[in-house]
C-alpha positions in Angstrom: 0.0 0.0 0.0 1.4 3.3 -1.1 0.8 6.2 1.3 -2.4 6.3 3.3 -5.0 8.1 2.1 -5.3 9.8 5.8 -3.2 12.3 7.9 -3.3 13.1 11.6 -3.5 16.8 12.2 -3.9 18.6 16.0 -7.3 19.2 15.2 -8.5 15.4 13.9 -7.8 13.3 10.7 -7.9 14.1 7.0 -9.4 11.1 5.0 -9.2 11.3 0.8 -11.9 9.1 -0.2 -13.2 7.8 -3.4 -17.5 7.5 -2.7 -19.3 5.3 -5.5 -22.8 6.4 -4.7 -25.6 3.7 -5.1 -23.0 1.0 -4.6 -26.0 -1.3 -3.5 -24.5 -0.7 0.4 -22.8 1.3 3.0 -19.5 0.2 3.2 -15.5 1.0 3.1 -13.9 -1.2 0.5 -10.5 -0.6 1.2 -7.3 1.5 0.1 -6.6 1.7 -4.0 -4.0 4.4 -5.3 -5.0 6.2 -8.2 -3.1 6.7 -11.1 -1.7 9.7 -10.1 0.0 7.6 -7.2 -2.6 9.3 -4.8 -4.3 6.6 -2.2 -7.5 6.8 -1.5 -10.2 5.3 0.9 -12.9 3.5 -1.4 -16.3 3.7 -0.1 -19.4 2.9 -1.0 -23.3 4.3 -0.4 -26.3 2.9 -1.0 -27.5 7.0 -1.2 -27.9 8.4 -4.7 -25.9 11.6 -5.6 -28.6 14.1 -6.0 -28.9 17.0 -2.9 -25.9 15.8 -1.0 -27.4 12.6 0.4 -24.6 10.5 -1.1 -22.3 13.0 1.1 -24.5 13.1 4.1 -24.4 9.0 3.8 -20.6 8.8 3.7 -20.2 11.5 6.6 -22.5 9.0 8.8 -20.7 6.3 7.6 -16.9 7.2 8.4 -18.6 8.7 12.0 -19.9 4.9 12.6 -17.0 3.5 11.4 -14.5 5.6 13.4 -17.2 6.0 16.6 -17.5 9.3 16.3 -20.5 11.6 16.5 -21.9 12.6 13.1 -20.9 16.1 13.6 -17.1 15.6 14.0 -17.3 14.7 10.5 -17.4 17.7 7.6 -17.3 17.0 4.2 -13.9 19.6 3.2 -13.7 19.0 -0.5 -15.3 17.5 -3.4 -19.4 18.3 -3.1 -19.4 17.2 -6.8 -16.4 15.0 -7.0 -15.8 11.4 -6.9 -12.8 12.6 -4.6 -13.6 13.9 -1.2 -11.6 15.2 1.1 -12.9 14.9 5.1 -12.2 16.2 8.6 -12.8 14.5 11.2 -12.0 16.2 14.7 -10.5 14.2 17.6 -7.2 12.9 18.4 -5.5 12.7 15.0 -3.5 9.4 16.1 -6.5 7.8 17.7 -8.7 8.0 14.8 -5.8 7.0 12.2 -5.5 3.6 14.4 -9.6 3.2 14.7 -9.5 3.5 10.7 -6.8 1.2 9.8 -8.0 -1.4 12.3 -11.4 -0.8 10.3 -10.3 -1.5 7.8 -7.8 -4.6 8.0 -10.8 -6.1 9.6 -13.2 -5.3 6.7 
């Protein structure tokens, strides 16, 4: 795996993610890197893309996964875009470990 698609920062965690909406579930598929040599987190929602509920879905998702309220998560980057970036406030270290745990177990 080439870089992970997450950073710790004082404030929380910075997660790149790659959301296919109306991926028939809610789910975190793992890390791919992209041909720019970017990685990214792949998730999937079962949320369509129209008004933001595809974004509101992954938001709720990445809070459940990391156990985390629903508001420590804000969509940064990417409204339109397959690429998102997110913030997730909390202890930057703590979260990094809850998500990589997540997702070797996944």
């Amino acid at each position: 795996m080439t870089g992970e698609p997450w950073s710790a920062t004082s404030g929380g965690l910075v997660i790149h993610v790659r959301l296919t909406p109306k991926g028939g579930r809610d789910s975190i598929d793992g890390v791919e890197t992209m041909s720019d040599g970017r990685g990214v987190l792949k998730a999937r929602v079962r949320a369509a893309p129209s008004e933001g509920e595809a974004n509101a879905a992954l938001c709720k998702l990445i809070a459940k996964t990391l156990a985390v309220p629903g508001r420590d998560v804000t969509l940064a980057a990417g409204a339109t875009s397959r690429i998102k970036r997110l913030i997730v406030s909390g202890d930057g270290p703590t979260l990094a470990a809850r998500l990589k745990a997540a997702i070797q177990s996944g």
